[in-house]
C-alpha positions as a Markdown table, in Angstrom:
| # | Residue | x | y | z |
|---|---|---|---|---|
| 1 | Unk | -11.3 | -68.7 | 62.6 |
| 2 | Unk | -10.8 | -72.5 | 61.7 |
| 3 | Unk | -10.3 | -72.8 | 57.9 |
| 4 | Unk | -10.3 | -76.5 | 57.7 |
| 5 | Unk | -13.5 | -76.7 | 55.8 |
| 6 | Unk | -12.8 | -74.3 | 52.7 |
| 7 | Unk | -8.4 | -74.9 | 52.8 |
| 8 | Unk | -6.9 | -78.0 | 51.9 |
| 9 | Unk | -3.1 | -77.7 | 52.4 |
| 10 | Unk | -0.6 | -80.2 | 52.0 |
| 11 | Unk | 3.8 | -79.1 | 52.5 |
| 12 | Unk | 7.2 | -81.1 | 51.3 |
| 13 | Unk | 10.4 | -80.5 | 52.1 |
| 14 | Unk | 13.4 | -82.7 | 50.5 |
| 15 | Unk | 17.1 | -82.5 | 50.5 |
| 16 | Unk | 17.6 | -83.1 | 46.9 |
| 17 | Unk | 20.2 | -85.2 | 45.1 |
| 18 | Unk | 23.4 | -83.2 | 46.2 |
| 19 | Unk | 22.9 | -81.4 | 49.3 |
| 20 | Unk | 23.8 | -83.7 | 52.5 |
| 21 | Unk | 21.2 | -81.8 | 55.0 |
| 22 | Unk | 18.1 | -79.8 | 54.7 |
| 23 | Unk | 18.0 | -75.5 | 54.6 |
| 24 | Unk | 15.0 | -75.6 | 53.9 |
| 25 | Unk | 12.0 | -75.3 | 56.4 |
| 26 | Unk | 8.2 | -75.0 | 56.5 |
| 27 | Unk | 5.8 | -74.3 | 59.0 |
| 28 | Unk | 1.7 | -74.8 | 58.5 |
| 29 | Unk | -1.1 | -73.7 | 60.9 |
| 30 | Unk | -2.4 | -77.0 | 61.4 |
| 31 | Unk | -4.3 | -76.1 | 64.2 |
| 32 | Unk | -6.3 | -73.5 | 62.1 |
| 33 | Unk | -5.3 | -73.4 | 59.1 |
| 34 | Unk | -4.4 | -69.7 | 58.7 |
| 35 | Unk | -1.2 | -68.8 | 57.6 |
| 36 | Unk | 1.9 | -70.7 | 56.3 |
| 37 | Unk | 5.4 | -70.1 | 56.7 |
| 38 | Unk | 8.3 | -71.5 | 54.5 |
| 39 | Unk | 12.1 | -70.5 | 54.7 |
| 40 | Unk | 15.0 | -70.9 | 52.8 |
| 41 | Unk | 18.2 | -71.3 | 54.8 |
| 42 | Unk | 21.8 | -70.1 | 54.3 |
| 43 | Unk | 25.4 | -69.9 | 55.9 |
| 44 | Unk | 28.4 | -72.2 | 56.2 |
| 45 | Unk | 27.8 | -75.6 | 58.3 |
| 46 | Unk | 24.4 | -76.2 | 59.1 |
| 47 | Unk | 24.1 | -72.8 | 59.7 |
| 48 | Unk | 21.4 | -72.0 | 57.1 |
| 49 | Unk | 19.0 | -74.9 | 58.5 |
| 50 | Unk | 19.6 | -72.9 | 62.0 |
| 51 | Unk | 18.1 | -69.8 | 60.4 |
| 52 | Unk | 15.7 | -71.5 | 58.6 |
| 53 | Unk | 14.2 | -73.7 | 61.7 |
| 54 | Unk | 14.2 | -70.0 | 63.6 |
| 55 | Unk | 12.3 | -68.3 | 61.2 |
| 56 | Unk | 9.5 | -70.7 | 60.7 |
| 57 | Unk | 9.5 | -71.6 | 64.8 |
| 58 | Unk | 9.8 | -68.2 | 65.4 |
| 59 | Unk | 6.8 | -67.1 | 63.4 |
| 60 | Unk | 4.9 | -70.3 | 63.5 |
| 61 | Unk | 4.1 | -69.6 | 67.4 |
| 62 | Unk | 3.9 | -65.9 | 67.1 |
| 63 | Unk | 1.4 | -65.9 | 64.1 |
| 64 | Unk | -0.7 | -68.6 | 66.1 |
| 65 | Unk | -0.9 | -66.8 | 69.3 |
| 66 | Unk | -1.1 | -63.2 | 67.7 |
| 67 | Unk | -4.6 | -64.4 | 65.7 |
| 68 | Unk | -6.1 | -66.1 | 68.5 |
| 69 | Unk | -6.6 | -62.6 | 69.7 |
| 70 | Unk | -8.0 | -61.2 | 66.5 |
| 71 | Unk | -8.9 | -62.0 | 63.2 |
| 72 | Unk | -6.7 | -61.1 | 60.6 |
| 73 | Unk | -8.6 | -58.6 | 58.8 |
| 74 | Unk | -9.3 | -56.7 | 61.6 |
| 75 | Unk | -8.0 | -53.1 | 62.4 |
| 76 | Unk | -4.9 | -52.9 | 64.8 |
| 77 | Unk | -5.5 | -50.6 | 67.7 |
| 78 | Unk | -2.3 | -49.9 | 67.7 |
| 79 | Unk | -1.4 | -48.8 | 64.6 |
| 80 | Unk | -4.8 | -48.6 | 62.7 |
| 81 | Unk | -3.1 | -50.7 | 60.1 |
| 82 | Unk | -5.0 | -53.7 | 58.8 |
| 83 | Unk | -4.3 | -56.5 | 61.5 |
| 84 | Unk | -2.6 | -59.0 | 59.1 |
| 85 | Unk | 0.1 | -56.6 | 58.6 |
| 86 | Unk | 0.9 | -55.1 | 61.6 |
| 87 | Unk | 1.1 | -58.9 | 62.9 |
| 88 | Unk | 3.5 | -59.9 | 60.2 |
| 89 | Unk | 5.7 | -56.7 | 60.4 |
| 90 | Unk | 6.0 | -57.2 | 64.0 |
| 91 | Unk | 6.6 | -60.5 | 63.7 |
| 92 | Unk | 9.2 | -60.6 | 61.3 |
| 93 | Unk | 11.2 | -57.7 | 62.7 |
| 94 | Unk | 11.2 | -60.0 | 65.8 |
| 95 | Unk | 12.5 | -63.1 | 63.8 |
| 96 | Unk | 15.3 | -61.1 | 62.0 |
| 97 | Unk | 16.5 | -59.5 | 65.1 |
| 98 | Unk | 16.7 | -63.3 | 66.7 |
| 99 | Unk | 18.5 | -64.4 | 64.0 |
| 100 | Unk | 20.8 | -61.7 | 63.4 |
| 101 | Unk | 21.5 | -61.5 | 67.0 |
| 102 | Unk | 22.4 | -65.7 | 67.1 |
| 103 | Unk | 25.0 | -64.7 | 64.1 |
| 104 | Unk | 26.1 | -62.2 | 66.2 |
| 105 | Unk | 26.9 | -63.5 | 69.5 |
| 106 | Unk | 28.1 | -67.4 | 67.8 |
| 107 | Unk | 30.6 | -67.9 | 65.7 |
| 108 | Unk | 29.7 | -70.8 | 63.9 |
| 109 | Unk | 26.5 | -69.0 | 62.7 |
| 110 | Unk | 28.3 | -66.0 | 61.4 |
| 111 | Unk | 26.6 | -64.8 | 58.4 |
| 112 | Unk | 23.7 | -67.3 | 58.1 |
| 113 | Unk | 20.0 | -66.2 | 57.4 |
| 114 | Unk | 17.2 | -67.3 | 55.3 |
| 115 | Unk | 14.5 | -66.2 | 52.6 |
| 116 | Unk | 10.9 | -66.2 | 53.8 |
| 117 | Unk | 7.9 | -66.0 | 52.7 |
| 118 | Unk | 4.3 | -66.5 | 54.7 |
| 119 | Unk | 0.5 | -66.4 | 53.0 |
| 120 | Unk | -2.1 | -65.4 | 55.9 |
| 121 | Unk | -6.1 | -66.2 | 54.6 |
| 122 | Unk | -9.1 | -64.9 | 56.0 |
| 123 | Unk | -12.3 | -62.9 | 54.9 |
| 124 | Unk | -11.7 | -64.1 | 50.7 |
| 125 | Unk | -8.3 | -62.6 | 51.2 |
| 126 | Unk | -4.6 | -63.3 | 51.4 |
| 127 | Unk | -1.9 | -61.6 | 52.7 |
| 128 | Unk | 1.7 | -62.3 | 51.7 |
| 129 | Unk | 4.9 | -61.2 | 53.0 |
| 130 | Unk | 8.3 | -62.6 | 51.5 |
| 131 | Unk | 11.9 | -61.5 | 51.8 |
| 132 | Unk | 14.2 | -63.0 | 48.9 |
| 133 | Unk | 14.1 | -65.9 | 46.2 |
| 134 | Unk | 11.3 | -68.3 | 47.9 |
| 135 | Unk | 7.9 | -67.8 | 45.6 |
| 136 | Unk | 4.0 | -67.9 | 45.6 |
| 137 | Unk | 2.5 | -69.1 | 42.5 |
| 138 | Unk | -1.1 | -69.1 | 41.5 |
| 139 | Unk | -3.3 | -71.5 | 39.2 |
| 140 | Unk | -6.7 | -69.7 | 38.6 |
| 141 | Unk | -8.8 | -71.8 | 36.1 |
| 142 | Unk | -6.6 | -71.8 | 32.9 |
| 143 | Unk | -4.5 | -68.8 | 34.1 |
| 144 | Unk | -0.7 | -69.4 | 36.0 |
| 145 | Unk | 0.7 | -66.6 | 37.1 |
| 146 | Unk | 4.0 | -65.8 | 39.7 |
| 147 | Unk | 2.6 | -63.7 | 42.0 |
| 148 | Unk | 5.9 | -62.5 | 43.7 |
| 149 | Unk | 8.9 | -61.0 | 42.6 |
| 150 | Unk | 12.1 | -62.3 | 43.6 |
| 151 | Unk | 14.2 | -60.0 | 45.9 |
| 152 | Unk | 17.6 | -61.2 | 44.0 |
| 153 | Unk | 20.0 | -59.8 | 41.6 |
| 154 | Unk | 19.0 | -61.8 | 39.1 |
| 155 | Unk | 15.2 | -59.7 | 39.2 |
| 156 | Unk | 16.7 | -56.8 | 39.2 |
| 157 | Unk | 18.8 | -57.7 | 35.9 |
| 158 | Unk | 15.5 | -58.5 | 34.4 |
| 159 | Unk | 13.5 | -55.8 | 35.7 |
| 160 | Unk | 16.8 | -53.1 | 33.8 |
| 161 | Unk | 16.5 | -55.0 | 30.7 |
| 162 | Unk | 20.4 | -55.8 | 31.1 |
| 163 | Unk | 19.0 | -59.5 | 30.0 |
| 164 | Unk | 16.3 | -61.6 | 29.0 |
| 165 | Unk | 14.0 | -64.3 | 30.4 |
| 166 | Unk | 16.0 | -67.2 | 28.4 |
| 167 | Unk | 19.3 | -65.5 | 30.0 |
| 168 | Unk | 18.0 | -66.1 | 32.8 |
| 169 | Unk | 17.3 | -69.3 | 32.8 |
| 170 | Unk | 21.1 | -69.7 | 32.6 |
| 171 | Unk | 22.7 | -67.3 | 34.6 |
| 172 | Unk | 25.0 | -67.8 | 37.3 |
| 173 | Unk | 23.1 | -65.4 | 39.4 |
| 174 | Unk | 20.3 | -67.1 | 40.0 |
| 175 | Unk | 20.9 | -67.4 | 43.8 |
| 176 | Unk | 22.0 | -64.2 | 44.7 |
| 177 | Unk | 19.7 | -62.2 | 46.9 |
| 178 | Unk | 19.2 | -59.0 | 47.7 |
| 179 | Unk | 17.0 | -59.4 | 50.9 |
| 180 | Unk | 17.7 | -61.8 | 53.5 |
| 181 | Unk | 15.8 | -62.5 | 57.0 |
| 182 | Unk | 18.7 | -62.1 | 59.5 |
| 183 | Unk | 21.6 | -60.8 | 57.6 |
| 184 | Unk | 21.0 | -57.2 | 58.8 |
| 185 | Unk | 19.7 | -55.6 | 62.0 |
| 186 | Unk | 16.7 | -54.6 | 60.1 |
| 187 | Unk | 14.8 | -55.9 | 57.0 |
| 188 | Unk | 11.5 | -54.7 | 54.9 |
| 189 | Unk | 9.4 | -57.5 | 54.2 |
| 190 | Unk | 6.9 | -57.0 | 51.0 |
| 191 | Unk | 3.7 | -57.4 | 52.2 |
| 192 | Unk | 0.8 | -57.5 | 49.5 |
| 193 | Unk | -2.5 | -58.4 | 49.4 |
| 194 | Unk | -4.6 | -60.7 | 46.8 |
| 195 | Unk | -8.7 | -61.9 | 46.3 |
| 196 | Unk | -8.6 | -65.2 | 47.1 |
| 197 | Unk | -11.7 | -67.5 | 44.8 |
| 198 | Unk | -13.4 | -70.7 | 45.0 |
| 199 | Unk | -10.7 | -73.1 | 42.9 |
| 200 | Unk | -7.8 | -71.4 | 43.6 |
| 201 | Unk | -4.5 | -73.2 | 44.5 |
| 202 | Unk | -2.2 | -71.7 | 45.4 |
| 203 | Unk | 2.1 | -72.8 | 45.4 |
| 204 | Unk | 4.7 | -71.7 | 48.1 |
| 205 | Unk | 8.1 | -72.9 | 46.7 |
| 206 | Unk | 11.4 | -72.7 | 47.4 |
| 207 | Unk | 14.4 | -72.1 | 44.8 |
| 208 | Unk | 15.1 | -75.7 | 44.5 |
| 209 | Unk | 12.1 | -76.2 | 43.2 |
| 210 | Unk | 11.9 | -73.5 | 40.5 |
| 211 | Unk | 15.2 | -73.0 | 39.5 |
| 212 | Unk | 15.0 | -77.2 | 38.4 |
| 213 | Unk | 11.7 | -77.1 | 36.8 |
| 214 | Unk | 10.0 | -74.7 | 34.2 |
| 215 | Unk | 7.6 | -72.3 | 34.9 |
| 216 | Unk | 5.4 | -74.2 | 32.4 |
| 217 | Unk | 5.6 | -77.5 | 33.5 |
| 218 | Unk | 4.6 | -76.4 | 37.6 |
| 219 | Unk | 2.1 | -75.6 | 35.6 |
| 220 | Unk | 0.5 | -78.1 | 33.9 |
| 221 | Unk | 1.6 | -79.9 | 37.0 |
| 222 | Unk | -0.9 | -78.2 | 39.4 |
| 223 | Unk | -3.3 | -78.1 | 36.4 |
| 224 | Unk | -3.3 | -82.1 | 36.3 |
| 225 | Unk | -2.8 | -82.6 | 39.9 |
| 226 | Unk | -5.3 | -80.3 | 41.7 |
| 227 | Unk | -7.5 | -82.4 | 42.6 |
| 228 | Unk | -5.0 | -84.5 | 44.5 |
| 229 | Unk | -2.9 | -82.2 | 46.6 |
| 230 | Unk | -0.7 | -85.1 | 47.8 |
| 231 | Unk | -0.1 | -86.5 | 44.6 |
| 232 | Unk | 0.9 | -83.0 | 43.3 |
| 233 | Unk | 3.4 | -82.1 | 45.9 |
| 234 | Unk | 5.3 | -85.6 | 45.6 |
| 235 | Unk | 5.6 | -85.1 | 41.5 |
| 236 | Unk | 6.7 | -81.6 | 42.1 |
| 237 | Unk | 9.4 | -83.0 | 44.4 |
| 238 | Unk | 10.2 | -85.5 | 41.9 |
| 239 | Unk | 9.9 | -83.5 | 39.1 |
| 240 | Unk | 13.0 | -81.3 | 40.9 |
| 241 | Unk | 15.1 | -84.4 | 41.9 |
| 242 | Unk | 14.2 | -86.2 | 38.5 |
| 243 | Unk | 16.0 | -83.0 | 36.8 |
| 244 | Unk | 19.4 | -82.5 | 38.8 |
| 245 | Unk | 17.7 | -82.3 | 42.5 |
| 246 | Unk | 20.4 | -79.5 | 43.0 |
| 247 | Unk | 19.1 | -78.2 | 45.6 |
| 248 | Unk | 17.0 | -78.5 | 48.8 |
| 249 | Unk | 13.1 | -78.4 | 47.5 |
| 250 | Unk | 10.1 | -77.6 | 49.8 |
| 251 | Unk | 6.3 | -76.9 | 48.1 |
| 252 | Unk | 3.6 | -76.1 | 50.1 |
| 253 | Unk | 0.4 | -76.4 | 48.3 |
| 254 | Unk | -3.4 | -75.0 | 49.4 |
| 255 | Unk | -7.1 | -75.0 | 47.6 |
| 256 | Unk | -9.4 | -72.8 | 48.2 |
| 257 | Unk | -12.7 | -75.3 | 48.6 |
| 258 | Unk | -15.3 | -72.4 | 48.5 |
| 259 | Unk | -16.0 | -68.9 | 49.6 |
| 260 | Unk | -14.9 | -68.1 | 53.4 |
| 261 | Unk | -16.3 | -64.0 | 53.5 |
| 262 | Unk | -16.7 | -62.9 | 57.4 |
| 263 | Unk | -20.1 | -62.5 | 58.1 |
| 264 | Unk | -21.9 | -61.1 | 60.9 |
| 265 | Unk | -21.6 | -62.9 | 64.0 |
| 266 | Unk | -19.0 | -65.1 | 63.0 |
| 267 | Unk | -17.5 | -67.0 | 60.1 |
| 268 | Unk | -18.9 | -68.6 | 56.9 |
C-alpha cells in the first residue's frame, strides 16, 4: 500500500530554548507512507535521547518490514486479531524489552525510557497505539478534539475529580507518567482505532509542545495553517519556543487528501 497520493505528512523536532540536546524523536514511513512513530525520551545524561532513538529505530524498521507482508487491516493468522494490532503489540513488546534490557545491562542508561505513540492508516482507518504523555490531536472541519488520554498522574487527577482543567494547567505534575516504554520488563500499549475522512489532519505531539501552547490556539493554528503543512509545523514549533521553549518539541502533522477504502484487487 503506498499512501502518497491521499497522505501528506510533514514532522519537526526541536530542542527548545532550555534543553542542551534533543529526547525527542520521530520516525515517518517515507517509503510508504503508513504509519508514524514519535517518542519522548527520558533518563539522566543523554540517556532519554538513547531510548527515544531506540524506540522509533526500533519500530520504524519493524513496522516497515512487518506491512510489506500484509496490509494492515488484514487478519493475523496467528492470532486472528486485526493485523495492525497484532503488529504493533508485537512490536512494541520487542522495543520495551530492548530498551529495558540496555538499562539493564549499562549503567549510564539506568532508568531511561521514553513515551510513544505511532498512528498506522490504511482502508479509511487509523490505528493508534501510545504509552504516556505524547498526544494525537484531531482537526475535523470546525471540530478539535484530543483524541488520546495521557497515561500521567496528572490524567488520572483529572479523571477522580481531585482538580480541574485550569489546575491543571498549573500543576507541577504535568510530567509525571504512569506508563513508560522501557521502564519495566513489560508494558500495555493502548491501542484504538478511529474513521479516518477526506480533510482530516491529524497532530502527533510531544509534551513540549502542549504543555507551552493552549489547546485553543493548536487549534486555530491547524485551522489557519492546513493547507500548508510546512508552514503549520514551523509556527507550532515557534509558537512553543516563542512561549518559554521549555522543553524539547516534535509535531508530526498528516492530511488526509481523499478517501483511501481497499477495494478489490488492490488499492484506491
Amino acid at each position: 500500500m503506498d499512501l502518497h497520493a491521499v497522505l501528506d505528512i510533514v514532522s519537526r523536532s526541536d530542542t527548545g530554548r532550555v534543553r542542551t540536546h534533543n529526547e525527542d524523536a520521530v520516525h515517518v514511513d517515507a517509503a510508504h507512507h503508513r504509519f508514524v512513530v514519535l517518542a519522548d525520551g527520558m533518563g539522566g545524561y543523554n540517556a532519554g535521547e538513547v531510548a527515544s532513538g531506540m524506540a522509533t529505530a526500533v519500530l520504524g524498521d519493524a513496522l516497515a518490514r512487518a506491512f510489506a507482508k500484509a496490509l494492515p487491516g488484514s487478519r493475523d493468522a496467528a492470532s486472528g486479531k486485526l493485523y495492525a494490532h497484532a503488529v504493533l503489540e508485537r512490536e512494541i513488546a520487542r522495543a520495551n524489552g530492548a530498551i529495558f534490557d540496555a538499562a539493564q545491562s549499562q549503567t549510564q542508561y539506568s532508568g531511561m525510557g521514553t513515551t510513544l505513540i505511532v498512528g498506522v492508516f490504511y482502508d479509511d482507518s487509523l490505528t493508534v497505539a501510545h504509552i504516556g504523555d505524547s498526544r494525537l490531536y484531531r482537526l475535523r472541519g470546525d471540530e478539535f478534539q484530543k483524541v488520546t488520554r495521557d497515561h500521567s498522574l496528572l490524567q488520572e487527577q483529572l479523571d477522580s475529580g481531585m482538580i480541574s482543567e485550569e489546575q491543571a494547567r498549573h500543576s507541577q505534575n504535568r510530567n509525571l507518567v504512569t506508563r513508560a516504554l522501557g521502564i519495566d520488563p513489560q508494558v500495555e500499549a493502548e491501542i484504538r482505532d478511529y474513521e479516518v475522512r477526506p480533510g482530516d489532519l491529524y497532530l502527533f505531539c510531544s509534551d513540549g509542545l502542549n504543555d507551552m501552547v493552549e489547546d485553543q490556539d493548536i487549534a486555530e493554528t491547524l485551522a489557519m495553517l492546513s493547507a500548508n503543512l510546512e508552514s503549520c509545523a514551523t509556527r507550532l514549533i515557534d509558537m512553543a519556543n516563542d512561549n518559554g521553549g521549555r522543553d524539547n518539541v516534535s509535531v508530526i502533522l498528516v492530511k488526509v487528501k481523499k478517501a483511501y477504502a481497499e477495494k478489490r484487487g488492490g488499492w484506491f
